[in-house]
BARO-736975 format. One line per 10 residues: number of its first residue (from 1); for each residue x, y, z of N, C-alpha, C. Coordinates in steps of 0.2 Angstrom, whole numbers, plus 5000, padded with zeros to 4 digits. Layout:
N
NUM	X:Y:Z:X:Y:Z:X:Y:Z; ...
***
This chain:
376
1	4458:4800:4646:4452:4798:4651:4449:4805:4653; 4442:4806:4653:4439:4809:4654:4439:4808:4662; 4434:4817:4666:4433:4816:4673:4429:4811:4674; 4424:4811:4671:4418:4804:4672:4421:4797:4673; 4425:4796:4669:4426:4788:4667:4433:4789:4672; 4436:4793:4674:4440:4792:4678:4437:4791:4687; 4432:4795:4688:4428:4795:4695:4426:4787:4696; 4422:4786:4689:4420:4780:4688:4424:4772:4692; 4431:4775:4686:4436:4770:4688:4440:4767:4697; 4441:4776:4701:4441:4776:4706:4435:4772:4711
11	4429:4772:4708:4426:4767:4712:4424:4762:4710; 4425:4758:4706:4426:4753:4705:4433:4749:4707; 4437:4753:4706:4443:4749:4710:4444:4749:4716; 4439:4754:4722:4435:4753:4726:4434:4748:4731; 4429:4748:4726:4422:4742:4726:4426:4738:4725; 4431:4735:4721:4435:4728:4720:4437:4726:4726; 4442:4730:4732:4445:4730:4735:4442:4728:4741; 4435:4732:4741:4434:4730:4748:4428:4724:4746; 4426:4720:4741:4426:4713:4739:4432:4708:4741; 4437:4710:4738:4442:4705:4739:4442:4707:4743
21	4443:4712:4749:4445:4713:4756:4442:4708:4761; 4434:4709:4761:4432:4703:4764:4432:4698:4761; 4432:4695:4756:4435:4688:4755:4441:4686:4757; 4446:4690:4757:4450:4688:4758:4451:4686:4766; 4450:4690:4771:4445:4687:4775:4444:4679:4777; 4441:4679:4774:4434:4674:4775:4438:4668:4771; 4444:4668:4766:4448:4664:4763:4454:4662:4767; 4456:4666:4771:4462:4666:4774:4459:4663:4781; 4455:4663:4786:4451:4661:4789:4450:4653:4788; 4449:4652:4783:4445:4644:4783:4451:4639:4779
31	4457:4645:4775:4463:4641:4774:4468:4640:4780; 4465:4644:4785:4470:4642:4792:4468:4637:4795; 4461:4637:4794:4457:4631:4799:4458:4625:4796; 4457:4624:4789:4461:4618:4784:4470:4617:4785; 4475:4622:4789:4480:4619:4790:4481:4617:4798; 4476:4620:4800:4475:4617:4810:4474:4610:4808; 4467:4609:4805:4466:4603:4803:4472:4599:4802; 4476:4601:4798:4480:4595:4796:4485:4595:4800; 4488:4600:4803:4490:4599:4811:4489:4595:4817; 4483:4596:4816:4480:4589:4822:4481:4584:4819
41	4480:4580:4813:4482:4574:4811:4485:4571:4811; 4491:4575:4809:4499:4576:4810:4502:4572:4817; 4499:4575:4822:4500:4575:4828:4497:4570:4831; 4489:4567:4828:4486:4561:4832:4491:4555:4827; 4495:4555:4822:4498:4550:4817:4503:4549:4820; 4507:4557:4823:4516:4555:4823:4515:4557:4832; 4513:4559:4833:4513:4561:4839:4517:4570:4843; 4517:4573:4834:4523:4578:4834:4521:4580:4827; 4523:4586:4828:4520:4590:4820:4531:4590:4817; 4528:4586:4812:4533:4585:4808:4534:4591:4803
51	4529:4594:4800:4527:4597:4793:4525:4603:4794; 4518:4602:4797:4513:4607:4800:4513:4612:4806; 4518:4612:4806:4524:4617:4813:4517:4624:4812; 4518:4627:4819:4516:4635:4821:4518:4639:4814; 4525:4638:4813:4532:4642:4810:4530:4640:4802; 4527:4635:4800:4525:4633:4793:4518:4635:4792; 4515:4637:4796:4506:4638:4795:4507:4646:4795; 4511:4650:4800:4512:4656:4798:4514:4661:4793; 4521:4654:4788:4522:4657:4784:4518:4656:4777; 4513:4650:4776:4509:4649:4773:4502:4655:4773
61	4502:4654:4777:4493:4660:4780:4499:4668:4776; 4503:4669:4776:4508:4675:4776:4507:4675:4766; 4511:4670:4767:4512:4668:4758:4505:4669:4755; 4500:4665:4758:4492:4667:4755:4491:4673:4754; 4490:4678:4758:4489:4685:4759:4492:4689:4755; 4498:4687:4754:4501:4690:4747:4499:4689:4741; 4497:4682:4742:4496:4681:4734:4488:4681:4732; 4484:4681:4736:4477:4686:4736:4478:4693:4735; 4483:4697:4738:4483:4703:4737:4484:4702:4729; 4490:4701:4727:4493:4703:4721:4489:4701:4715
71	4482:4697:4717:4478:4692:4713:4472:4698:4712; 4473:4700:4717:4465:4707:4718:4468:4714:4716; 4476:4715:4716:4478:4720:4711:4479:4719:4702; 4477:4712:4702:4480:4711:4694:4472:4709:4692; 4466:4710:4696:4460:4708:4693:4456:4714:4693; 4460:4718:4698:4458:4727:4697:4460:4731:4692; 4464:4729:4691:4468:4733:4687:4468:4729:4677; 4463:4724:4678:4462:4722:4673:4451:4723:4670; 4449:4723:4676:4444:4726:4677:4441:4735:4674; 4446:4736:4678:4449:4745:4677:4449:4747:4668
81	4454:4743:4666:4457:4744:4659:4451:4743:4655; 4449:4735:4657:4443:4734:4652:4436:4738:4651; 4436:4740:4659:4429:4745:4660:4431:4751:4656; 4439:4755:4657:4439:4759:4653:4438:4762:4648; 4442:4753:4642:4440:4752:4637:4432:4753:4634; 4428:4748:4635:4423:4747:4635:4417:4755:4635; 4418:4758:4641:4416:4765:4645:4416:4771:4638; 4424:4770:4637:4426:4773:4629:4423:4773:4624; 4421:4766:4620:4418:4764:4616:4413:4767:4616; 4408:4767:4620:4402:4769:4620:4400:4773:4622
91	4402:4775:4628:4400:4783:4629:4406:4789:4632; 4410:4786:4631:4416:4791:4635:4417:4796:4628; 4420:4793:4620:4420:4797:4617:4416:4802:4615; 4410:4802:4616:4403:4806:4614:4404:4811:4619; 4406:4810:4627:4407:4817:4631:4412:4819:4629; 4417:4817:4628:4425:4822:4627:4422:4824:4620; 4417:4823:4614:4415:4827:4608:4413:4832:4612; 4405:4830:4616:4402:4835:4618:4406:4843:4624; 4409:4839:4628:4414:4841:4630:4418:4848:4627; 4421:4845:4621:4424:4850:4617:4420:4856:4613
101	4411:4854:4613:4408:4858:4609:4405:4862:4613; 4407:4862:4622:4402:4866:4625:4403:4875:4623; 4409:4878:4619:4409:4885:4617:4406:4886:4610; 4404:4879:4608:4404:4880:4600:4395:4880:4599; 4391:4886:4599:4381:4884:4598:4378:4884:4592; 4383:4880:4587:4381:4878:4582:4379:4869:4580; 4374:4870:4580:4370:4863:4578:4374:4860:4572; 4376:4864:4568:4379:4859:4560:4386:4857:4562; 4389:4861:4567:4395:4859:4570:4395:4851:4572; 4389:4851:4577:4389:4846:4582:4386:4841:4576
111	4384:4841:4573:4383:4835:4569:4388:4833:4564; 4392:4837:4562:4398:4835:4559:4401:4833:4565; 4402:4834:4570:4408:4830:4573:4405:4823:4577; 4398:4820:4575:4399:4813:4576:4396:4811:4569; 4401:4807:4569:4400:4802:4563:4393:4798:4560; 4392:4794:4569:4386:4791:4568:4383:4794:4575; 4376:4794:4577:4374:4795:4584:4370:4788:4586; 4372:4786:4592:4372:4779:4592:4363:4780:4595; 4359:4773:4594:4352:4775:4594:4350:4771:4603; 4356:4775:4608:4352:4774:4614:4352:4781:4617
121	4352:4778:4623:4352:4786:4628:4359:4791:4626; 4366:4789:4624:4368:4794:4623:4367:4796:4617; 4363:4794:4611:4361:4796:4607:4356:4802:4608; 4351:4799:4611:4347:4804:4613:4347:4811:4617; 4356:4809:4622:4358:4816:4623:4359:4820:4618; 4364:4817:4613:4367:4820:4607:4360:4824:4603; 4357:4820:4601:4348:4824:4599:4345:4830:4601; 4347:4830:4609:4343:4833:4613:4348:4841:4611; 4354:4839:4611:4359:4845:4613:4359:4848:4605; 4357:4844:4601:4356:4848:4592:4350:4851:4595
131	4345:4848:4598:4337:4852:4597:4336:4859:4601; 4342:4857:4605:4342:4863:4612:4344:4868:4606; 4350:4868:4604:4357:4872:4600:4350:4876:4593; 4349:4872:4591:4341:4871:4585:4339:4879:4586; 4335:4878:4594:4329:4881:4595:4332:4888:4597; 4340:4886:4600:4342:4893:4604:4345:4898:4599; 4348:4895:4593:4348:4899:4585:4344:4901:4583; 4337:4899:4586:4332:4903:4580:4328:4908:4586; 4328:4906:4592:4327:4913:4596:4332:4918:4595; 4341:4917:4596:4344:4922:4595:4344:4927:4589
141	4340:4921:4584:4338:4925:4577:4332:4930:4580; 4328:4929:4582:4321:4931:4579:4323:4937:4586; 4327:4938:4591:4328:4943:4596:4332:4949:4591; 4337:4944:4587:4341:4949:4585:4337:4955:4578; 4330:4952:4576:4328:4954:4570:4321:4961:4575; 4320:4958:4581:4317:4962:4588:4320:4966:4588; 4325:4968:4589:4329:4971:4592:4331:4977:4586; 4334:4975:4578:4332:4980:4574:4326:4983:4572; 4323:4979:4574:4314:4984:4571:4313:4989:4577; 4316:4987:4584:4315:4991:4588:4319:4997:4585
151	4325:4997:4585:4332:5002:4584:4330:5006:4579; 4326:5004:4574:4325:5005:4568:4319:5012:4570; 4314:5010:4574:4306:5015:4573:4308:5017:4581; 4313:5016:4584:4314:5023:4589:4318:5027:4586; 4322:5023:4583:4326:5028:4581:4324:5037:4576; 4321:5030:4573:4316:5035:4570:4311:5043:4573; 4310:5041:4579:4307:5044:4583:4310:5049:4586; 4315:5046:4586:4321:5051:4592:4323:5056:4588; 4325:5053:4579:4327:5058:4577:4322:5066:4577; 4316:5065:4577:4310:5069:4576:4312:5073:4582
161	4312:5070:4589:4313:5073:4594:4319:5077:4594; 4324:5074:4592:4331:5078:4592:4333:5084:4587; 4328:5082:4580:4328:5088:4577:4324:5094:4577; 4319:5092:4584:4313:5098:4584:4317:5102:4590; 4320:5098:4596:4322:5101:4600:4328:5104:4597; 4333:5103:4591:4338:5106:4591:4337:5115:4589; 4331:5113:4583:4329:5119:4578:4325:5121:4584; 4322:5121:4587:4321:5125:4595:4323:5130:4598; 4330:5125:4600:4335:5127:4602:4338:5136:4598; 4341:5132:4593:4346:5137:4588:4340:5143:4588
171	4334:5143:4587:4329:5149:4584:4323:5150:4590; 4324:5148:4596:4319:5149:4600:4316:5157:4600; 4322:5162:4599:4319:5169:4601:4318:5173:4594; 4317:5168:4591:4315:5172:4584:4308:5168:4580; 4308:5162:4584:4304:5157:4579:4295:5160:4581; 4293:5159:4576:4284:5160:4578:4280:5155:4583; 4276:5161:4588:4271:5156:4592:4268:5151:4589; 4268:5149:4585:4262:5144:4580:4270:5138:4576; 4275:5141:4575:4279:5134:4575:4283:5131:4578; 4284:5134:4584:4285:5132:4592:4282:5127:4593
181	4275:5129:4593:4267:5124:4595:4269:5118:4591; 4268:5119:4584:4269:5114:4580:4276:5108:4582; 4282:5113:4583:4288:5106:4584:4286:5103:4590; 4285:5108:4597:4282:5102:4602:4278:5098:4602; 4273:5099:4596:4267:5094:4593:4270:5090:4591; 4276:5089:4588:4280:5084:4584:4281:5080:4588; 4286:5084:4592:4289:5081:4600:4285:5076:4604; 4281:5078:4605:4274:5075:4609:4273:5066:4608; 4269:5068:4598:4269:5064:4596:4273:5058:4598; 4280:5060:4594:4286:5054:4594:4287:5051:4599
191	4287:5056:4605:4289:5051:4611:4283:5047:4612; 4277:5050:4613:4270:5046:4612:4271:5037:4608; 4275:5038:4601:4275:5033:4598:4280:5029:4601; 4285:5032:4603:4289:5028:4607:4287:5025:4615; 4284:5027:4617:4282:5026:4623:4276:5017:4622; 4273:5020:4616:4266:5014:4613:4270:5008:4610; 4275:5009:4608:4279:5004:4604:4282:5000:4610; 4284:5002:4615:4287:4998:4621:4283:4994:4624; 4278:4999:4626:4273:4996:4628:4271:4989:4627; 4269:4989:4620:4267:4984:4616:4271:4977:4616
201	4279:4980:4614:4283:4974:4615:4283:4970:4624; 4283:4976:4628:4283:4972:4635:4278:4969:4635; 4272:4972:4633:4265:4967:4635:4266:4961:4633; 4268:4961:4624:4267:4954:4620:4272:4950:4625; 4278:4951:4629:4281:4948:4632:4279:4944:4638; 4277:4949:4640:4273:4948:4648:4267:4943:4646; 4266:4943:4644:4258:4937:4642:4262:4931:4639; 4267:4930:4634:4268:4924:4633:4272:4921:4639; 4273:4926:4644:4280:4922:4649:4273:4921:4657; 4267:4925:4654:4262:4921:4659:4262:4928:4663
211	4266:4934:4664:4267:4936:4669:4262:4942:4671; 4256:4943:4666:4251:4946:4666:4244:4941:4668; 4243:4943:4674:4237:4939:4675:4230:4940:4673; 4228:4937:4669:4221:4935:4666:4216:4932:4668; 4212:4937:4672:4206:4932:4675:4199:4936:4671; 4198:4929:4667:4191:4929:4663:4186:4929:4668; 4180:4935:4663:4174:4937:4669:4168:4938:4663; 4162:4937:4663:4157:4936:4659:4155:4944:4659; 4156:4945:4652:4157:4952:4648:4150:4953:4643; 4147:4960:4643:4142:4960:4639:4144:4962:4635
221	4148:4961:4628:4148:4964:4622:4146:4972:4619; 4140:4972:4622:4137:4979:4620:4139:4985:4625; 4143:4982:4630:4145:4987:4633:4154:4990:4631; 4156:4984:4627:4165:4983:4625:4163:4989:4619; 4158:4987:4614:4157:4989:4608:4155:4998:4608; 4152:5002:4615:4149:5009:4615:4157:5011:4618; 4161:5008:4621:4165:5010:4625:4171:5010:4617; 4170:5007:4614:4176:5005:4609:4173:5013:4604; 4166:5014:4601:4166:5018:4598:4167:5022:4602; 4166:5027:4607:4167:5033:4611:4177:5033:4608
231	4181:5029:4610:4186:5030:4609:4189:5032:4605; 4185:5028:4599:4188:5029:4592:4184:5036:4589; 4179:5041:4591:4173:5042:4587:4176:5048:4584; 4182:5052:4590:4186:5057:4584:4189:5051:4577; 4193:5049:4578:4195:5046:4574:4193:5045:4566; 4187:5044:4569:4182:5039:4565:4177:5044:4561; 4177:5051:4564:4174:5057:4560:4178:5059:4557; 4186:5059:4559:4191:5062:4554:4192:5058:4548; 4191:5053:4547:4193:5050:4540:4186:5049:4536; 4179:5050:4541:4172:5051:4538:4171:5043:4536
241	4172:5038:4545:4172:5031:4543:4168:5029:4548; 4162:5022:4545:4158:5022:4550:4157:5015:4553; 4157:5015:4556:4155:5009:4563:4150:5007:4565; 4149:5000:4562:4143:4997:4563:4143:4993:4567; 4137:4991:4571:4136:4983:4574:4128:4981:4574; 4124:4977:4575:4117:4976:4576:4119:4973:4582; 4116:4978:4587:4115:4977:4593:4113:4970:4597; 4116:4968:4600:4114:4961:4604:4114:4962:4609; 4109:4963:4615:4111:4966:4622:4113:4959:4627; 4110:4952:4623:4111:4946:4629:4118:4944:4625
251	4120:4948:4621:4126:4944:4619:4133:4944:4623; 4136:4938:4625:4142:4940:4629:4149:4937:4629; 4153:4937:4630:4160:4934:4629:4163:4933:4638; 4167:4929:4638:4170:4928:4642:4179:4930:4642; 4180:4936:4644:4189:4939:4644:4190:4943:4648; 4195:4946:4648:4199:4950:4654:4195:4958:4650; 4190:4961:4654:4188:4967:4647:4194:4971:4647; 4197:4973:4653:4204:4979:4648:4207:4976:4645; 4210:4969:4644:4215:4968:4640:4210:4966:4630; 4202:4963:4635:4201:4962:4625:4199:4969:4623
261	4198:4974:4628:4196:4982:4624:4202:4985:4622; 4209:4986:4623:4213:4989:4625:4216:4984:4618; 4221:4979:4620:4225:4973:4617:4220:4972:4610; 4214:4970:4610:4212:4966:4604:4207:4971:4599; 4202:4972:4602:4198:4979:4600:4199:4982:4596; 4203:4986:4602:4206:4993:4601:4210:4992:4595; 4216:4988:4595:4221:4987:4590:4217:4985:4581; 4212:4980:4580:4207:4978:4577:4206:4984:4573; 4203:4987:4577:4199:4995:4574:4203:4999:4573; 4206:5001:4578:4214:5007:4573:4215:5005:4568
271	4216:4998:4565:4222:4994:4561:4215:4994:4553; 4210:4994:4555:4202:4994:4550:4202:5001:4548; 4202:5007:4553:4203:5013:4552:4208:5016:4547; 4214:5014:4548:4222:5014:4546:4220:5015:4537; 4217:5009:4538:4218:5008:4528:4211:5008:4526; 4207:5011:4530:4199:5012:4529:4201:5021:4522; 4195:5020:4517:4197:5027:4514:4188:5031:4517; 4189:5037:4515:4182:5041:4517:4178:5037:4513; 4171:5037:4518:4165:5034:4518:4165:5026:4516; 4172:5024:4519:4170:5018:4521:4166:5013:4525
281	4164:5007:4528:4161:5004:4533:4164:5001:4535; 4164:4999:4542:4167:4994:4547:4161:4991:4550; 4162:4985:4549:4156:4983:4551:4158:4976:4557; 4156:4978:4562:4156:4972:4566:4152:4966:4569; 4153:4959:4567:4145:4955:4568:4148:4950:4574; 4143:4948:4577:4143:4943:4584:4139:4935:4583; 4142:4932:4582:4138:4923:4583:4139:4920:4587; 4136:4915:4586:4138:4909:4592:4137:4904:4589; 4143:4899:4587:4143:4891:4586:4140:4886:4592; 4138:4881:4587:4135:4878:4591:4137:4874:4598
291	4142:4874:4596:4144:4871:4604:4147:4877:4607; 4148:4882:4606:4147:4888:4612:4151:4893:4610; 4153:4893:4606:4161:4898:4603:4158:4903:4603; 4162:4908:4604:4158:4913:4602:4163:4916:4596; 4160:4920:4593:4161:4921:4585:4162:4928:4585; 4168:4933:4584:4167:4942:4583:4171:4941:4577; 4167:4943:4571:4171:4945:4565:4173:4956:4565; 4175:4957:4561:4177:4964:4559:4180:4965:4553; 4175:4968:4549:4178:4966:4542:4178:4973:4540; 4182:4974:4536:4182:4984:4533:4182:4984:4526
301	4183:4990:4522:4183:4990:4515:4189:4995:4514; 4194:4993:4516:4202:4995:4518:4204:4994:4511; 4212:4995:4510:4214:4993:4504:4217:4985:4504; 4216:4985:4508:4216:4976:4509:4225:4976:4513; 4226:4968:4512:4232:4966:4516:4238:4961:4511; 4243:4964:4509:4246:4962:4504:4247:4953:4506; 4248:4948:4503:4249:4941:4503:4253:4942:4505; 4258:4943:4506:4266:4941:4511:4266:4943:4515; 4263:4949:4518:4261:4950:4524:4257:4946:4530; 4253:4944:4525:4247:4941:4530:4250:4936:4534
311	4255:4930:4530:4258:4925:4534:4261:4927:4540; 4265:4934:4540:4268:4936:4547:4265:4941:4550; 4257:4943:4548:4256:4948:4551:4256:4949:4558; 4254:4942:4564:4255:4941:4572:4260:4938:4573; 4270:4939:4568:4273:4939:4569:4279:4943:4571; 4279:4946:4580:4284:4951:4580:4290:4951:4579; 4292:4946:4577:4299:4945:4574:4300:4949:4566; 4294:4949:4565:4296:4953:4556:4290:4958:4555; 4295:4963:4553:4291:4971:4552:4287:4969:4547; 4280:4970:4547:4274:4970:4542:4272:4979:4544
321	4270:4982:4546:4268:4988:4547:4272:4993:4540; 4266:4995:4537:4265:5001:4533:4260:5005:4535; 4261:5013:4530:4258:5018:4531:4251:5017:4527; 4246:5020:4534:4240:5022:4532:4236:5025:4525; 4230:5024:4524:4228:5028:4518:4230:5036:4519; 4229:5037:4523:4231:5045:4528:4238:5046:4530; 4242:5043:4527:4251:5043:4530:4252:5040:4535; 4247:5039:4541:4245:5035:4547:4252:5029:4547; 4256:5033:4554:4261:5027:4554:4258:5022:4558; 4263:5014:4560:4261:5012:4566:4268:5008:4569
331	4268:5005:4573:4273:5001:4577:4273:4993:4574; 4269:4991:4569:4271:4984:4567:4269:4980:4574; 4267:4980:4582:4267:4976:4586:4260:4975:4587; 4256:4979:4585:4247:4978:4586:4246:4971:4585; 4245:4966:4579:4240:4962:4577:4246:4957:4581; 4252:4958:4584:4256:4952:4586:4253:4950:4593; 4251:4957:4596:4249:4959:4603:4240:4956:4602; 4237:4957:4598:4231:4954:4597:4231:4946:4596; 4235:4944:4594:4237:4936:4595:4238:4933:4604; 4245:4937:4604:4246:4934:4612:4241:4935:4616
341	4236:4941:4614:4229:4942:4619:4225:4937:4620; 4221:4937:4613:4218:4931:4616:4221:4924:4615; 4226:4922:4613:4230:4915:4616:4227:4914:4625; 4230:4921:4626:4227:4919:4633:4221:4918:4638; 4217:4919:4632:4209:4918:4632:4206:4911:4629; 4212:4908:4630:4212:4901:4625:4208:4903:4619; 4209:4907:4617:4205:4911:4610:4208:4911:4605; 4207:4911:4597:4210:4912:4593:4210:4916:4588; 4212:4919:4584:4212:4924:4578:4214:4922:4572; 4208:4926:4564:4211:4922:4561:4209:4931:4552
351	4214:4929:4550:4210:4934:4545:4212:4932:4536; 4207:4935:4533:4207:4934:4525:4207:4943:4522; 4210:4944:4519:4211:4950:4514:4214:4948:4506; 4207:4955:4503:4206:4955:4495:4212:4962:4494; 4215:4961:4490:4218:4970:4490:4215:4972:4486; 4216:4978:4484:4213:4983:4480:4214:4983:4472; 4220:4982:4473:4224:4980:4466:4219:4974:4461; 4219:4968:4465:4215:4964:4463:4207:4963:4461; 4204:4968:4466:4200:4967:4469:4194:4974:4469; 4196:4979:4464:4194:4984:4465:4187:4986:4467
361	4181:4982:4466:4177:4982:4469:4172:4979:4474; 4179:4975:4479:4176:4970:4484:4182:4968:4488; 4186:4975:4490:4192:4974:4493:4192:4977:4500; 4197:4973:4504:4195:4974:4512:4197:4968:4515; 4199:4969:4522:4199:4963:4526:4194:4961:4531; 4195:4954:4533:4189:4953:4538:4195:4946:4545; 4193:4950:4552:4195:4948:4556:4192:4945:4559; 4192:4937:4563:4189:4934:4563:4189:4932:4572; 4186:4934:4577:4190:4934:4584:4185:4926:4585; 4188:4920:4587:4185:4915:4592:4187:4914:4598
371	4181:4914:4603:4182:4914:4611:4180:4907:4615; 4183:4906:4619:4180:4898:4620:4172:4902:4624; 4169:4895:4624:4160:4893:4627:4162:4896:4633; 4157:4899:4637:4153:4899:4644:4158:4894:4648; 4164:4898:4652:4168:4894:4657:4163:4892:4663; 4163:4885:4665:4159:4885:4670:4163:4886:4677
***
């Protein structure tokens, strides 16, 4: 007997008790007035109670009480057993399985240990507790693949750090001004990259758990677009790549602007830059659908985006990140963080890529931004 069907049976045998209690009552009551009765009879016939004496109602009304008690013990305790039985059948074994499986967070487990899952509610407990177990297996998956990509690219970093500071260290008073500059340039960097890599992960974090607030304000596009090229314009002279838009001045978008400059943008064009080669184009276009969408494509003539990538590319669970046309590394969390961004723009993102290999000349990606209509 499990605790549930045991609390269970403790009140119900209970509730039996204080049922028979007042009946019995209310029986023993109206069987004494039925032998007063016949007391008086007794007495109006013989003139004397022959049968119906004080001393025989007493032990009768005595005799009764007993035999209601031991009537309401044998209907409790038949009640009890039945209920038990019954309780068992249908839902009592299902907790003592469940019961046994509360250390075990494997869903093929739990379905191996019910034969059948009956089709009511504690069916639908049992469902519910595979879909829970389901879902929390595949987050502990996708954390623990988080979690190496992270281990993986700091590591990597640190080791840069650790090895510029050692050879530092060992040769400081003999090393040259110019490769001193150089290792702390290394050093810079890597922490730099470790710093960007974290970042990213907390932001995509912090937006899907809401804990970034997003408040959409009516944005002039031509003002995202001069502020995006200022950013990028070293960049953009070092690989000899150039950045187009046809200017729209009443053009405008509705988002949080540092998170779509910074989050979407910014990310967009580094990732176009990355695999853009010298005297490439980037070219950016702005429309608007008919019921109000607003439309930002950014298409490049990059070496394109391999086909198995593209399925995960705004998945930070799995490393898609390779090296630039330039050796240009990156964190693999950009285009993840470019998804979560506008999600919370009720926005969406979508993209197509030709590679190079296939496509030698008409290769390149094109990223496609949708923003909702004019909030009112």
């Amino acid at each position: 007997m499990n605790k549930v069907s045991f609390k269970l049976s403790i009140a119900l045998t209970l509730l039996i008790f204080l049922i028979e209690g007042v009946l019995l009552v209310l029986s023993v009551d109206k069987k004494l007035i039925s032998l007063r009765q016949m007391q008086s009879k007794e007495i109006s016939l013989y003139g004397e109670n022959k049968f119906f004496s004080d001393t025989y109602i007493e032990k009768r009304i005595s005799s009764y009480k007993i035999n209601i008690i031991i009537l309401t013990v044998f209907i409790s305790l038949f009640v009890v057993f039945g209920f038990i039985s019954v309780y068992h059948l249908f839902v009592g074994r299902y907790l003592n399985i469940i019961t046994k499986l509360n250390k075990e967070f494997s869903p093929e487990k739990t379905k191996l240990q019910f034969k059948q899952i009956p089709d009511d509610e504690i069916g639908e407990l049992i469902n519910s507790r595979i879909g829970m177990l389901t879902s929390l297996n595949q987050l502990i998956s996708k954390n623990q693949q988080l979690i190496r990509i992270l281990s993986h690219d700091l590591n990597n970093s640190l080791a840069v750090i650790m090895g510029n500071i050692h050879l530092l260290q060992s040769k400081w008073e003999v090393y040259p001004k110019e490769k001193v500059e150089k290792s702390l340039e290394k050093i810079s960097l890597a922490a730099k990259n470790q710093a960007a890599l974290l970042e990213k992960v907390i932001t995509i974090e912090a937006l899907k758990s809401k804990k970034i607030e997003v408040k959409l304000d009516q944005i002039n596009f031509a003002g995202l677009y001069h502020e995006l090229h200022s950013l990028f314009e070293e960049k953009l002279l070092q690989k000899e790549v150039t950045l187009t838009w046809k200017e729209d001045c009443d053009y405008f978008v509705w988002v949080d602007k540092v998170l779509f400059l910074n989050n979407v943008l910014a990310n967009l064009l580094s990732n176009a830059i990355k695999f853009s080669k010298k005297g490439d184009t980037i070219l950016i276009e702005t429309s608007v659908k008919k019921d109000g969408t607003r439309v930002i494509t950014l298409t490049d003539q990059g070496v394109g985006i391999p086909s198995e990538l593209i399925e995960n590319l705004f998945n930070p669970f799995i490393k898609t990140n390779r090296p630039g046309t330039s050796g240009e590394k990156g964190t693999g969390f950009g285009m993840p963080l470019v998804k979560e961004t506008m999600n919370s723009f009720g926005g969406n993102i979508f993209v197509t890529s030709q590679g190079e290999e296939l496509f030698p000349q008409n290769h390149g990606s094109v990223f496609t931004l949708e923003l909702p209509a004019k909030i009112s």
